[in-house]
Every structure is written in C-alpha cells, then in structure tokens.
N, C-alpha and C positions, 0 to 999 in steps of 0.2 A: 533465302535464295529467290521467292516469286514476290518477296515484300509483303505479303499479309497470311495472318493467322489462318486454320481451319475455322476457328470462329468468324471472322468476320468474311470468310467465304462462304460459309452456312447462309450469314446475314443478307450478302447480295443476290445469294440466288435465291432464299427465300422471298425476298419483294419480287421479285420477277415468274415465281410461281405462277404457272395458268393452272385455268381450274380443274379442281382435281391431284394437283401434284404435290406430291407428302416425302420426307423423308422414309415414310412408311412402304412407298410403291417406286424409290430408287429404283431404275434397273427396266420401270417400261416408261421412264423418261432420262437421260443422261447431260451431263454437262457439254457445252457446246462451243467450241470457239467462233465467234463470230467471223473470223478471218481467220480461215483453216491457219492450221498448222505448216500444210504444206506451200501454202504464200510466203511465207518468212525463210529470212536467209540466215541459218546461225549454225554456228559450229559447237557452240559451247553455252555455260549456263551464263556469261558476264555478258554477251553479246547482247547490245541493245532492241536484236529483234526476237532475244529469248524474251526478254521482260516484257516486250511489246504484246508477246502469242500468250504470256502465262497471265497478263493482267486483267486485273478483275474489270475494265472495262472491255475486256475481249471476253468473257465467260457469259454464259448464260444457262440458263436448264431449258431442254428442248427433247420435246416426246421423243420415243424414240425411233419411231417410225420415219418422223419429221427428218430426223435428223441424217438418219439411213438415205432419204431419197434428195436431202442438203448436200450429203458427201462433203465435197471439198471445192463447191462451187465460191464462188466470191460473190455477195448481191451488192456491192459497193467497190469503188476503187481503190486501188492500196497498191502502192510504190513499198516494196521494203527495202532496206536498208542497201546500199549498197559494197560487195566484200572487196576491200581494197588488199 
C-alpha cells in the first residue's frame, strides 16, 4: 500500500537520526511528515497524494517536542494534487 517495507523504513529514518535518537527512546522523538498530512488532498489509499504524504521521501524522525511546536506548518511550497 505505501511501497516499502518496515524494514527499509527502519533503514531511512535510522540515517537521519540526530543525536541521541534510538529505537530505544521511540516516543520522545516521532516520525514526522515533512509536508503534513493535512496539505494533501486524498480520499483514499490509490490517490496519488496518498503515496506522495506516506512516502519515504516525506518521513522523517523529529523530537518530539520539535515536532509539537512544527504542527502542520509547511517550511516549503507544495501545490497538491488537484480533485477533479
């Protein structure tokens, strides 16, 4: 459904680790969409801005604090798809 394994989503947020961040202390850093969730237009799992918000060039691990006070701001531009 999102095109890649648990494994190799382990593997991308592991390179992107800042210091300090373990599988071990999951929960006071979380996974992050770089382009909320709530930017994307989709109804369903097939829709091209589902794959866009679930892919692994949209995830990242981001404290969580960071993350809290990120919300659902956008620090880049992003047109999504449009629903015809």
């Amino acid at each position: 459904m999102v095109g890649f394994t648990i494994k190799e989503l382990k593997k991308h947020l592991e390179k992107q680790f800042a210091e300090g961040m373990s599988w071990k202390n999951y929960g006071d850093w979380e996974i992050d969409h770089i382009i909320p969730l709530s930017a994307h237009n989709f109804s369903d799992v097939n829709h091209i801005d589902f794959k866009r918000a679930w892919s692994l060039d949209n995830l990242q691990p981001m404290w969580k604090i960071e993350n809290l006070q990120k919300s659902n701001k956008l620090e880049q531009s992003f047109q999504p798809s449009l629903a015809i």
